[in-house]
N, C-alpha and C positions, 0 to 999 in steps of 0.2 A: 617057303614053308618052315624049312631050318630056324630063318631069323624070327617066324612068328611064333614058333613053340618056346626058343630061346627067351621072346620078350614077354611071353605068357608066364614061363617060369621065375624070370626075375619080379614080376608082378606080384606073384605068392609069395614068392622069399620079401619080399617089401614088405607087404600087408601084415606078414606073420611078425615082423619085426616093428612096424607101426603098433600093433597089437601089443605087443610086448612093453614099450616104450613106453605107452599112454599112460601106465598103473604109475609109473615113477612123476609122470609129467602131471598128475593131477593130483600130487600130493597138498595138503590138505590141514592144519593145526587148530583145534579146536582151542578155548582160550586157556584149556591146562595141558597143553602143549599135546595132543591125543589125537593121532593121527583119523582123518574122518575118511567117508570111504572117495571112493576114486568121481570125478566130474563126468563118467561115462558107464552107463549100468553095464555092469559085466556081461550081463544077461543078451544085451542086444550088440550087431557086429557091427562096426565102427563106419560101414555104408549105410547099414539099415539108420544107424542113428544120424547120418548125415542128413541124408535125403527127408528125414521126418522134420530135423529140427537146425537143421546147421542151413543160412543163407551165404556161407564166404564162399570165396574160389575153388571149384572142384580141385581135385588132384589131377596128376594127367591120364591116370589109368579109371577113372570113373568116368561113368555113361556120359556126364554133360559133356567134359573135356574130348572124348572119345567122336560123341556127334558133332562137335564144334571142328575137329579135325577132320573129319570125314565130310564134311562139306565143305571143307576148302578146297577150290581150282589151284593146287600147286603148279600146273602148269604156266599160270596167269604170271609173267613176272614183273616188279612195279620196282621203276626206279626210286632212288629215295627223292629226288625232288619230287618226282608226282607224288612219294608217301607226302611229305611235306606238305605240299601245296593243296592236299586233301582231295585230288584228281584219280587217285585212283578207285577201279570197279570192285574193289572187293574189300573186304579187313584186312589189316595189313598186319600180320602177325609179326611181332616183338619180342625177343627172348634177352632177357636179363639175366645172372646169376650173383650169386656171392656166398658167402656164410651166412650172412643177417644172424648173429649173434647180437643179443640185447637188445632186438628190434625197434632203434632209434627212430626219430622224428631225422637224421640224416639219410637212413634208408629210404623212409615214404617221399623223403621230397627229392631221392633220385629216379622212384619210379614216378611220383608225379612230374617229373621232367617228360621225360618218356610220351606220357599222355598227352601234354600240352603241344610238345612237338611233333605229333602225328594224327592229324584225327584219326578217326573211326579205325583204333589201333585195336590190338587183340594182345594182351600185356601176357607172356610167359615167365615167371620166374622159375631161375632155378636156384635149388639149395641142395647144397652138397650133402653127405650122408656124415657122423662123425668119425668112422674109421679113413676117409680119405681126408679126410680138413685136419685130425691129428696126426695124420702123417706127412700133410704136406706144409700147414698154418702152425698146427700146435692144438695142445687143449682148449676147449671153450665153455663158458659157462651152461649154455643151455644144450641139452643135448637136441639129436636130430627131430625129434618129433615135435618139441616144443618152439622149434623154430621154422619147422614147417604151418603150426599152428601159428605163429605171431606173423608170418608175413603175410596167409592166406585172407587174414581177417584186416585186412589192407584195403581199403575201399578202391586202389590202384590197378590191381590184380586181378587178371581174370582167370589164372588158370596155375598150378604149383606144380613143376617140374620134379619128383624127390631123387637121389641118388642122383644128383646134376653132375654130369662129367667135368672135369677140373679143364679138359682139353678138350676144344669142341672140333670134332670130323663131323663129313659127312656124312656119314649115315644117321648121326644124330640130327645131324640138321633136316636130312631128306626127311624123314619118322617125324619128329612134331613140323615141318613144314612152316620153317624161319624162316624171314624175309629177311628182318634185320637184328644184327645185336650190338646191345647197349649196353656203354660203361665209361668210364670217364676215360679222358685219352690217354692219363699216364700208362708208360710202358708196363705191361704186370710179368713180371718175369718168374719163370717157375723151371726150377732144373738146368737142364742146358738153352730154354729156350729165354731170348731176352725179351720176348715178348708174346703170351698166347693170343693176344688178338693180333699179330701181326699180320697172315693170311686173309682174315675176315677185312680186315681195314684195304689190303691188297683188293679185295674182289668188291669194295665198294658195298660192303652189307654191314658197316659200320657206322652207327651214331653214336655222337659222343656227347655223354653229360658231363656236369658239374659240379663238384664236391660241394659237399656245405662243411663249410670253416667251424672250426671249433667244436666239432662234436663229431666222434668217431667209439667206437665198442671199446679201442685202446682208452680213449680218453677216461670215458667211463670208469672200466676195472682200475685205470688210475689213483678214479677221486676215491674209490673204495678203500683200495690197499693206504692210500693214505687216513684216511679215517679207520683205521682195518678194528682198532682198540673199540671204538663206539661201537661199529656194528656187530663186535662182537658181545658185548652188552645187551644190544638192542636183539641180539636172536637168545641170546639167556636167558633173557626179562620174558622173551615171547615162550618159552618153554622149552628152546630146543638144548639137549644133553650137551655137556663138552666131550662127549665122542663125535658127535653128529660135526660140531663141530670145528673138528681135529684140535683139540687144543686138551692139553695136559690138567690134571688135578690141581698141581699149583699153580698155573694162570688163571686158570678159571675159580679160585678164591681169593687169586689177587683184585682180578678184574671186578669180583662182587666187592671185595672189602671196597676199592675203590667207584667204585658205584654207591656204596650207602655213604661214605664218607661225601662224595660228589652232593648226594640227595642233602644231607646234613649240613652243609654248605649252603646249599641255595635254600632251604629250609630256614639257614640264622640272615640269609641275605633277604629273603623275604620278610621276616619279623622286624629284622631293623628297618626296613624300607616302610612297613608301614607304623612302625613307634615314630619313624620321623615324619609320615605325613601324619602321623595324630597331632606330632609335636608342633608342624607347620600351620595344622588347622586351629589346636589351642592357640599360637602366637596371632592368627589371622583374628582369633575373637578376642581377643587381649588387645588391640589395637582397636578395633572394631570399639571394644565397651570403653577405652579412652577415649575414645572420639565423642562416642557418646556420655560419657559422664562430663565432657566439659562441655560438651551440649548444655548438660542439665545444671551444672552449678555457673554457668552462665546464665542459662531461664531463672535461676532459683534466686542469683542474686540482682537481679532486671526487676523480678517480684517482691522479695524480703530485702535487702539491702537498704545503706544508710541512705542512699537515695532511689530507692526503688519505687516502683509503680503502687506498690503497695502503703508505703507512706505520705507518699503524694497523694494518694487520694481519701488517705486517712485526715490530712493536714487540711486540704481543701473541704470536707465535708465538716469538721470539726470550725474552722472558719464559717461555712453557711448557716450550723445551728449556733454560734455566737451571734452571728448576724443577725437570724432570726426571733434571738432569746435577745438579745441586748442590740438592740438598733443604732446607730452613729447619732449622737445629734449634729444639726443644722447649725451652720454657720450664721444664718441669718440671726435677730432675736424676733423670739414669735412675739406679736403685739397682743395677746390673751392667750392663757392657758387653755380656753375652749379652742380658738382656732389654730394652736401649736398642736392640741391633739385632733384634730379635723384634721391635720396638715402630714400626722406625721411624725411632727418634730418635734411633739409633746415629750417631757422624762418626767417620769413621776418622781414625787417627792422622794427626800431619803427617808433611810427606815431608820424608828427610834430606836436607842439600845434599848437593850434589856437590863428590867428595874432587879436588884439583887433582895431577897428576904429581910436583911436589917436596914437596906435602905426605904423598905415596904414600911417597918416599923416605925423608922424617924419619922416619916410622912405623917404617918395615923397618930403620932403622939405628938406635931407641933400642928397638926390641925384640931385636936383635942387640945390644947394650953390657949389657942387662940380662941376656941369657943368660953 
């Protein structure tokens, strides 16, 4: 009775702190940087709004989670090869944990490990709260609620563990009713222990995943703090204050001055880029209309030229009407002018000159002395 008033109590203290959390975690920038209101109506309580509209993994203190528990035969115990081998009578419940800070595509394919390797598994995650993960990991980017939201919505997942013990006992394990827990096999050392799954591995309730290479929440806040200058641009430009920030008055007019200077930059690299491809497309038509003009004063002088088509066939038609106007005579000699022209070969006579006015005179006055 003790333990279930106690777990009833921490229940309220959660929800009242889930409540709390959500107004920060659904923040919100409208395009002039103007905070809009929260992703959950104030008005209605963060069960009521699940069950109407929320399909991811219950929490572990809501109804589904609760019936899904209370139908489990804890008594039933299932070795893990029959979990494996998918011979076992019942779900075979799975408890995972971690931070899931930055909820990577490294996270979902360690709990899709998990599923592959067990059928008809029943997926627990757990995630820790952030007053134990800063005390014992360090700060993290996403606070506790928004990281209970980013794993829940995990299509892996069936059920979210919140306030996940750092050190799993007994009694936690008896209460959600593990079979087995999953994590990768390196040692994870916390305090004086060199390993908290050491126990669990001991009693054979340990499966062990996989890492995925190259991409971890470290790697991540990595590539950030290394580009730390951009993004801090890129949340300026978005509207956020340099308080919001943390960054000083004169960073945050350095970082614009250099921002419009940047803009101004690729602003002249752009203009030159395309004066050069104007420049490349005029030189393409400048070649283009060479090709074509000796196209054409080739045609032109094929046609007009000192021996073009054009005078060849002036030459030749200028021959047919001589031909036709002044015929060749015949080598032979015609034997009669009638049958020269019957033939052909006829030439008419030549033509007289022409008589001048005083040679008209002499005429008419020595035929007049003679009469």
């Amino acid at each position: 009775m003790m333990s279930s008033f106690v777990q009833n109590c921490g229940d309220r203290i959660r929800r009242t702190k889930i409540e709390e959390r959500r107004k920060m975690a659904s923040r919100k920038r409208d395009r002039n940087g103007e905070l809009k209101e929260a992703a959950y109506p104030n008005n209605i309580p963060y069960e009521e709004w699940y069950k109407k509209y929320s399909h991811s993994a219950p929490l572990h203190y809501m109804e589904a989670a609760k019936q899904e528990r209370e139908d489990t035969d804890y008594s039933i115990k299932i070795p893990l090869e029959a979990a494996r081998s998918g011979r076992a009578n019942r779900r075979v419940r799975v408890y995972a944990d971690g931070i899931y800070d930055m909820f990577h595509s490294g996270h979902a394919k360690q709990l899709m490990q998990i599923k592959m390797a067990i059928p008809n598994s029943y997926l627990i995650v757990g995630v820790c709260n952030d007053d134990l993960t800063h005390h014992m990991k360090g700060r993290t980017v996403m606070n506790e609620f928004e990281r209970y939201e980013a794993v829940r919505h995990c299509r892996y997942a069936d059920e979210i563990v919140t306030d996940a013990p750092w050190l799993l006992e007994d009694d936690f394990l008896n209460f959600h009713k593990i079979d087995f827990v999953a994590h990768d096999d390196i040692p994870y050392a916390a305090g004086d222990d060199e390993d908290v799954y050491k126990t669990i591995k001991e009693r054979g309730m340990f499966l062990a995943t996989d890492r995925t290479e190259g991409i971890s929440t470290t790697d991540v806040i990595a590539r950030i703090i290394k580009d730390y200058d951009m993004y801090i641009r890129r949340n300026l430009a978005r509207g956020y204050t340099a308080k919001e920030l943390n960054v000083s008055y004169m960073r945050e007019k350095k970082i614009q001055f250099e921002e419009k200077y940047d803009k101004l930059v690729d602003k002249g690299k752009e203009i030159i880029g395309k004066v050069k491809t104007t420049k490349d497309k005029g030189n393409e038509m400048l070649h283009k209309w060479e090709e074509k003009s000796k196209d054409f004063i080739s045609n032109f002088l094929d046609l007009f030229g000192k021996e073009g088509r054009i005078k060849t066939w002036f030459q030749e038609s200028k021959a047919k009407i001589g031909r036709a106007i002044s015929p060749t005579p015949s080598l032979e000699e015609p034997s009669s002018p009638a049958s020269s022209y019957s033939s052909g070969t006829y030439s008419p006579p030549a033509k007289r000159g022409r008589i001048s006015p005083s040679e008209l005179h002499e005429t008419g006055t020595r035929d007049e002395e003679e009469w």
